[in-house]
Backbone as CSV, one residue per row, in Angstrom:
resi,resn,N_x,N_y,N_z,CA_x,CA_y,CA_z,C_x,C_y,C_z
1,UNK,-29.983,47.680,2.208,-30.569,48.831,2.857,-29.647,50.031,2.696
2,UNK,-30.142,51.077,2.381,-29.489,52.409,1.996,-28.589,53.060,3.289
3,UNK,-27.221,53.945,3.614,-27.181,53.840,4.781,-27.829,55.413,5.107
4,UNK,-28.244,55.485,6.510,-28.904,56.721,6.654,-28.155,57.397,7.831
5,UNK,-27.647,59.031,7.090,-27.308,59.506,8.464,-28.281,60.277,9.676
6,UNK,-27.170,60.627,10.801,-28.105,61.698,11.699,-27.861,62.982,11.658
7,UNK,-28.405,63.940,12.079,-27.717,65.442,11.461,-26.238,65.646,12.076
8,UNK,-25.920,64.709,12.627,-24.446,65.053,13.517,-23.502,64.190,12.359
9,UNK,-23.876,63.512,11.697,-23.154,62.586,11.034,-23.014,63.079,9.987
10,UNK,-24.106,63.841,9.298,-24.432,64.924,8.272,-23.706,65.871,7.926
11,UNK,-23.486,66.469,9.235,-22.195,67.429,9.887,-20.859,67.235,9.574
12,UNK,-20.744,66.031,10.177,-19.442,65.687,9.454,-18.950,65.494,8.535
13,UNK,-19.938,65.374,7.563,-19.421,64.216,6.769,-19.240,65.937,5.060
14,UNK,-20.623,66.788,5.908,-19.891,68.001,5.258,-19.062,69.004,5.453
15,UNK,-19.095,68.692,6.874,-17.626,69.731,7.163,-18.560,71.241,7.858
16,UNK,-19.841,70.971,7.804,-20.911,72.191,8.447,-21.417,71.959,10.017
17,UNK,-21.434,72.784,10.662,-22.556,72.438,12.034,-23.719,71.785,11.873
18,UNK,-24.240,71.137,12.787,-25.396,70.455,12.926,-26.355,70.688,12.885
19,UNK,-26.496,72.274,13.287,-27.700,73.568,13.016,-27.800,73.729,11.339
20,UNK,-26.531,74.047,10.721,-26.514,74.181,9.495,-27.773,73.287,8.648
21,UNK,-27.181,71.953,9.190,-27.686,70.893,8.637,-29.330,70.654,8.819
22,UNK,-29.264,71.145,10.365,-30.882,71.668,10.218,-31.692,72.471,9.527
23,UNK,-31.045,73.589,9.609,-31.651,75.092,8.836,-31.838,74.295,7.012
24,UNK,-30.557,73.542,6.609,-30.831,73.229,5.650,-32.073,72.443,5.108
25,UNK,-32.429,71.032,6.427,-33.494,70.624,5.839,-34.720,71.375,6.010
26,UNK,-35.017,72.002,7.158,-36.397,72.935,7.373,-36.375,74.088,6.105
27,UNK,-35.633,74.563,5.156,-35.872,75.234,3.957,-35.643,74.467,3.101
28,UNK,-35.814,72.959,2.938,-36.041,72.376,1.953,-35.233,71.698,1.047
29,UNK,-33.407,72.561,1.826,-32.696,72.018,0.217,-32.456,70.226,0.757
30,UNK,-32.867,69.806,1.580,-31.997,68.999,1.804,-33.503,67.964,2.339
31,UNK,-33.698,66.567,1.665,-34.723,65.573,2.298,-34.136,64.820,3.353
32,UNK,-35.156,65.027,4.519,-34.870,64.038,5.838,-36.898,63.673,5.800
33,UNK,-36.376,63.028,6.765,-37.382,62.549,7.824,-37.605,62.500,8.974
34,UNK,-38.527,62.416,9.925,-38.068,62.081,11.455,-38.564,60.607,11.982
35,UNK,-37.962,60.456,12.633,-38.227,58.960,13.543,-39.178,59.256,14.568
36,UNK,-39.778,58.160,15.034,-40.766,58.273,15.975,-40.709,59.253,16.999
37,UNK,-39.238,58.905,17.691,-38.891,59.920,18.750,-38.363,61.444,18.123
38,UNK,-38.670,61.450,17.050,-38.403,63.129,16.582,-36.897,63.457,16.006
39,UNK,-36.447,62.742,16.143,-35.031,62.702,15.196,-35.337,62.604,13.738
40,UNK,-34.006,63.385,13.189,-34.073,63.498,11.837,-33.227,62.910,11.133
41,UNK,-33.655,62.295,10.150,-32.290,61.465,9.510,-32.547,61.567,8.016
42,UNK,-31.204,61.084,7.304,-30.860,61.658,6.119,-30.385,60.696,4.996
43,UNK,-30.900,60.110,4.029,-30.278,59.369,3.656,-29.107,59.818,2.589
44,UNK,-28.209,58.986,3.188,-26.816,59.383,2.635,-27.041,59.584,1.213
45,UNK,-27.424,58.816,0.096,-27.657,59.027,-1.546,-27.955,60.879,-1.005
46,UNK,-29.376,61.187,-0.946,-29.724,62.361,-0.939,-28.986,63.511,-0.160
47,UNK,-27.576,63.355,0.849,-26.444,63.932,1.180,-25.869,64.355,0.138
48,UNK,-25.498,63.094,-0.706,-24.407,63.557,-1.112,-24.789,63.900,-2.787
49,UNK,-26.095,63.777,-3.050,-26.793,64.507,-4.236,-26.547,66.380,-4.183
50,UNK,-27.022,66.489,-2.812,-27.065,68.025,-2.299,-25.606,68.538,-2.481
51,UNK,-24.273,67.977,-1.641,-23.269,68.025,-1.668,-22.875,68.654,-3.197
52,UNK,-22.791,67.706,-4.144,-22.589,67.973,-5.597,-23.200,68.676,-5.523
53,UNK,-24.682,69.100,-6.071,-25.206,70.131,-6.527,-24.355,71.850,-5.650
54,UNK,-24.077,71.811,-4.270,-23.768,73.031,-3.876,-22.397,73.018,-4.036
55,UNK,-21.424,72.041,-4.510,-19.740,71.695,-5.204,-19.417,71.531,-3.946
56,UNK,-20.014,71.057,-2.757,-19.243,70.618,-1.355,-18.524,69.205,-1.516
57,UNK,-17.214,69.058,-1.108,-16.566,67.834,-1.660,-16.724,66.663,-0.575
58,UNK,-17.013,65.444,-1.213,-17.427,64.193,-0.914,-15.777,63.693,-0.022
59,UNK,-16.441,63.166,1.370,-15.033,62.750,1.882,-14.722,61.537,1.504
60,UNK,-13.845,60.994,0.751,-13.850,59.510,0.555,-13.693,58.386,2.035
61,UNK,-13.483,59.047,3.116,-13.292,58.040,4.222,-14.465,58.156,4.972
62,UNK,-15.171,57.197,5.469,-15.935,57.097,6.853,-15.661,57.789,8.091
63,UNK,-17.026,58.289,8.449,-16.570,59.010,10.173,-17.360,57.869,11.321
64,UNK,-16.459,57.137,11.913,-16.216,56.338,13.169,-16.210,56.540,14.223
65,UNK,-17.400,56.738,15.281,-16.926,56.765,16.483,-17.791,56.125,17.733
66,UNK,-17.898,55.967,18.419,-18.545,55.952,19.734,-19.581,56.820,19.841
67,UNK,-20.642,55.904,19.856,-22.076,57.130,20.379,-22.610,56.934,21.753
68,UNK,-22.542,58.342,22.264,-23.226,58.389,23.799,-24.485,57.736,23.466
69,UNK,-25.519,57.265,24.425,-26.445,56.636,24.415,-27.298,57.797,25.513
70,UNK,-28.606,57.986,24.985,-29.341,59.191,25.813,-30.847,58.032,25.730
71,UNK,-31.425,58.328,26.590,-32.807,58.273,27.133,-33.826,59.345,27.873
72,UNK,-34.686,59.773,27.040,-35.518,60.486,27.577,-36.531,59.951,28.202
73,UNK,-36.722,60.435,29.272,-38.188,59.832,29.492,-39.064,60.938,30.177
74,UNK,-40.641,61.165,29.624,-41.540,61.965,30.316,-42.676,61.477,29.473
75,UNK,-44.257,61.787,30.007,-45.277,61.592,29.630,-45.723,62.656,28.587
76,UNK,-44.957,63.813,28.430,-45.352,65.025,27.321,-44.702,65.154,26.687
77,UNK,-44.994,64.478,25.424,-44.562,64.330,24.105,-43.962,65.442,23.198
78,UNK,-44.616,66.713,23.744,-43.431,68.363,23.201,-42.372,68.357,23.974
79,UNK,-41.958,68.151,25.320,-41.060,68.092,26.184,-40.076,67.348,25.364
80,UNK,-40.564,65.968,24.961,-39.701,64.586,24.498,-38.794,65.237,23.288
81,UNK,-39.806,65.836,22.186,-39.020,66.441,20.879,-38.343,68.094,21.415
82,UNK,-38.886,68.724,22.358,-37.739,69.786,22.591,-36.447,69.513,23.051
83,UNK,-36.185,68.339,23.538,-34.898,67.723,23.973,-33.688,67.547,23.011
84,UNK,-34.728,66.184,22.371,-34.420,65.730,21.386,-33.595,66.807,20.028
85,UNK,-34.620,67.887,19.940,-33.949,68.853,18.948,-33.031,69.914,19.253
86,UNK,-33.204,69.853,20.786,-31.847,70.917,21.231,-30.440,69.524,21.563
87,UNK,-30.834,68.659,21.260,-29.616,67.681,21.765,-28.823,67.298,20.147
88,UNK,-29.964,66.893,18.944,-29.490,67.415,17.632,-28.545,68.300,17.604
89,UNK,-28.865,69.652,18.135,-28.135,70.690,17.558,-26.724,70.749,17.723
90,UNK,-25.953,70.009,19.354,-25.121,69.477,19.791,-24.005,69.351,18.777
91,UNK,-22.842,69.257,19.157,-21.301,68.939,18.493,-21.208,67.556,18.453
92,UNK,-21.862,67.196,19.223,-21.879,65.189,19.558,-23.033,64.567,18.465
93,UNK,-22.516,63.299,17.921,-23.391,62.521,17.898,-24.012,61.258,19.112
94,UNK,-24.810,61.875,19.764,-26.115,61.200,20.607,-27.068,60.155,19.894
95,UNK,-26.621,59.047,20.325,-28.004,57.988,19.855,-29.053,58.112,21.033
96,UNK,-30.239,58.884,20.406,-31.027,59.608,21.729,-32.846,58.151,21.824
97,UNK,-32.904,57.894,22.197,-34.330,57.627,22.258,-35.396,57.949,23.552
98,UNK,-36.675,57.715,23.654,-37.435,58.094,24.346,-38.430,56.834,25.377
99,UNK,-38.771,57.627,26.114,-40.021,56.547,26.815,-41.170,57.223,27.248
100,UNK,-41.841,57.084,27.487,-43.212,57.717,27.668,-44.132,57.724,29.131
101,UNK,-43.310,56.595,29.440,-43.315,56.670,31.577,-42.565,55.353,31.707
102,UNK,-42.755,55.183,33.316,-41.629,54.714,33.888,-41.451,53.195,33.967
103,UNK,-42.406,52.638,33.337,-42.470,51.079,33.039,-41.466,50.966,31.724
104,UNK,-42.045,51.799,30.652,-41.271,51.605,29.731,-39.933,52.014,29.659
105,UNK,-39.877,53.322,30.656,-38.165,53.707,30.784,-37.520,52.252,31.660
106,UNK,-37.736,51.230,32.501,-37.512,50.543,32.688,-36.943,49.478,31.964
107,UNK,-37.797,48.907,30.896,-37.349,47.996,29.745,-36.334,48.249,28.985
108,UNK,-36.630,50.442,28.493,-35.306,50.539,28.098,-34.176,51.143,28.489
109,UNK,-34.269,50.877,29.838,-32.741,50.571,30.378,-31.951,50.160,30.485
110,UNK,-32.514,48.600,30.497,-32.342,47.108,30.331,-31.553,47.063,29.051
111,UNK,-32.590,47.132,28.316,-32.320,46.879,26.534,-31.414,47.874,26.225
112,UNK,-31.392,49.599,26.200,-30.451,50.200,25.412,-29.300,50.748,25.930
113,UNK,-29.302,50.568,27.639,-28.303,50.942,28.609,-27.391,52.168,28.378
114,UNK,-28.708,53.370,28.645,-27.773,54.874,28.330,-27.077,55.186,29.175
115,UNK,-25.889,55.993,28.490,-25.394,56.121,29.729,-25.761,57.939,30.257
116,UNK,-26.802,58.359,29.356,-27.525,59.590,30.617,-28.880,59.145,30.263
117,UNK,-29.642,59.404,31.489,-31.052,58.991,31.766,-31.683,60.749,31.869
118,UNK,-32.333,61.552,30.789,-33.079,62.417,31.359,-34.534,62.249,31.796
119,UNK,-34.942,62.245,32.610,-36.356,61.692,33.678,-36.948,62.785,34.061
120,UNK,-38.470,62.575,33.557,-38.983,63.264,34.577,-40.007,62.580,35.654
121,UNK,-39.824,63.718,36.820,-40.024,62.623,38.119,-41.290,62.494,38.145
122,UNK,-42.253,63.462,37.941,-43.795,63.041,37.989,-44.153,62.583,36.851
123,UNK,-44.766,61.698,36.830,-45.194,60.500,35.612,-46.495,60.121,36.263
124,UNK,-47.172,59.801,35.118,-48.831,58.932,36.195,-49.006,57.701,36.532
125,UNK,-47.792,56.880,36.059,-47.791,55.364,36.612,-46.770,55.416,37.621
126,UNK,-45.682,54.654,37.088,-43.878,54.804,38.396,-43.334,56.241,38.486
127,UNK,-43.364,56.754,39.252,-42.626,57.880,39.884,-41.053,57.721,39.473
128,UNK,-40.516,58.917,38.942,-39.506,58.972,39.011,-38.591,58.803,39.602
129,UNK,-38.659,58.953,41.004,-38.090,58.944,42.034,-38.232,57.327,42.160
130,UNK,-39.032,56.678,41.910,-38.967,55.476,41.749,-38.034,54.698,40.775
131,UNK,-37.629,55.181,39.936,-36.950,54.399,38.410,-35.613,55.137,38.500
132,UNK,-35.214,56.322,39.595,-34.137,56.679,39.999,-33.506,55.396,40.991
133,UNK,-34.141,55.691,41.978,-34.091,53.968,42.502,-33.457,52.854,42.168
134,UNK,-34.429,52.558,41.602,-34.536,50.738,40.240,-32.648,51.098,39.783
135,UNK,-32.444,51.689,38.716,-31.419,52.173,38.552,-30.112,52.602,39.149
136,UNK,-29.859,53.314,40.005,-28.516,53.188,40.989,-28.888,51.898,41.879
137,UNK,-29.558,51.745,42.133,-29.804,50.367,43.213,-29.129,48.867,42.701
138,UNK,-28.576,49.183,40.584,-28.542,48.342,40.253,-27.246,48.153,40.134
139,UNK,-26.231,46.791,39.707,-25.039,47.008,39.640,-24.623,47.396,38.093
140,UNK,-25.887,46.937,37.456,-25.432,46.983,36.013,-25.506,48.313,35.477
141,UNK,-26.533,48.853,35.920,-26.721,50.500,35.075,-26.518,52.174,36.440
142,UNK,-26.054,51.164,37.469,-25.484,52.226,38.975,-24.549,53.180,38.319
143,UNK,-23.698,53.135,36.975,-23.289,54.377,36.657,-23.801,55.428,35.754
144,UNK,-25.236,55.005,35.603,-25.952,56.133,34.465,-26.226,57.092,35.292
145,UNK,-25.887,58.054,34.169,-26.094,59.648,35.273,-27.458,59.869,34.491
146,UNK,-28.517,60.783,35.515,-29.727,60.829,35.664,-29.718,62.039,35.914
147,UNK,-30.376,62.732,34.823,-31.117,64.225,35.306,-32.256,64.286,35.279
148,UNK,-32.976,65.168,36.185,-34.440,64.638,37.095,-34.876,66.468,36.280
149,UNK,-36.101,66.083,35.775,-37.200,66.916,35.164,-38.506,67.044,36.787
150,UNK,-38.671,68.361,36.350,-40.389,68.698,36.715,-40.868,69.562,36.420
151,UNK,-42.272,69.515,36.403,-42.543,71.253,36.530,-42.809,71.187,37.372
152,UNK,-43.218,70.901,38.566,-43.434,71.400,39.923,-42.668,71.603,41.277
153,UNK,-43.348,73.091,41.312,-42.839,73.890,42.522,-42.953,73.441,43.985
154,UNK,-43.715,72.463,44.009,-44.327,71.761,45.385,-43.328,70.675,45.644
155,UNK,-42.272,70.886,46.988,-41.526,69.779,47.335,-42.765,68.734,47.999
156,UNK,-43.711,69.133,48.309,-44.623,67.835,49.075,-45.133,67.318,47.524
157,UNK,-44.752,67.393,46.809,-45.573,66.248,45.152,-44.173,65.271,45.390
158,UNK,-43.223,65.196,45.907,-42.161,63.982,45.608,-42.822,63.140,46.800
């Protein structure tokens, strides 16, 4: 399997910002794709094709590190990728994924154990305020920090 980067890895690996790396693929010089949850990724061959062609020099060592772990969760799917692409743009590489309400942010809590939870609290199945709960209540994931989404102005909707 080919290895594929993320635009933060992209970043590094040319020595450019992560925006750069964006601007580059949205005008074309550069082939990505996106993943379900709206991330863009790059396969390294086609990095480092671009690289040569613009005489940017190839690092011979690997970049290694620790990736924060992010979870989005909300029922509006533009919300999910505006995150997602302002969290791209970031100095960090974020292994970001998504959920779509609060059953499934549940499972992947379990399974991908981020350590930030962005939530939003009105959902049409589990309440946020509910899966805030589930979560500090727990011993295993009681240190994920949780930032709470809404659009609403009405303290009587919690």
């Amino acid at each position: 399997m080919e290895d594929i980067l993320t635009v933060f890895q992209a970043s590094k690996y040319c020595n450019v910002s992560p925006k750069t790396i964006i601007n580059w693929i949205e005008a074309g010089h550069i082939d990505a794709y996106k993943t379900v949850g709206g991330h863009r990724r790059i396969k390294k061959s086609e990095m480092e094709e671009f690289m040569k062609k613009q005489g940017i020099p190839i690092p011979e060592e690997e970049i290694v590190g620790e990736r924060k772990r992010i979870l989005i969760v909300d029922d509006d799917q533009i919300i999910v990728e505006t995150i997602v692409q302002s969290l791209e743009e970031e100095e960090y590489d974020y292994e970001i994924i998504s959920a779509a309400d609060g059953f499934e942010a549940g499972l992947q809590v379990n399974h991908f154990k981020p350590h930030l939870l962005i939530l939003d609290i009105m959902m049409p199945d589990i309440k946020g305020y509910d899966v805030c709960k589930k979560i500090k209540g727990s011993e295993e994931t009681k240190d994920t920090k949780i930032i709470v989404l809404s659009a609403y102005l009405d303290d009587e909707k919690f």
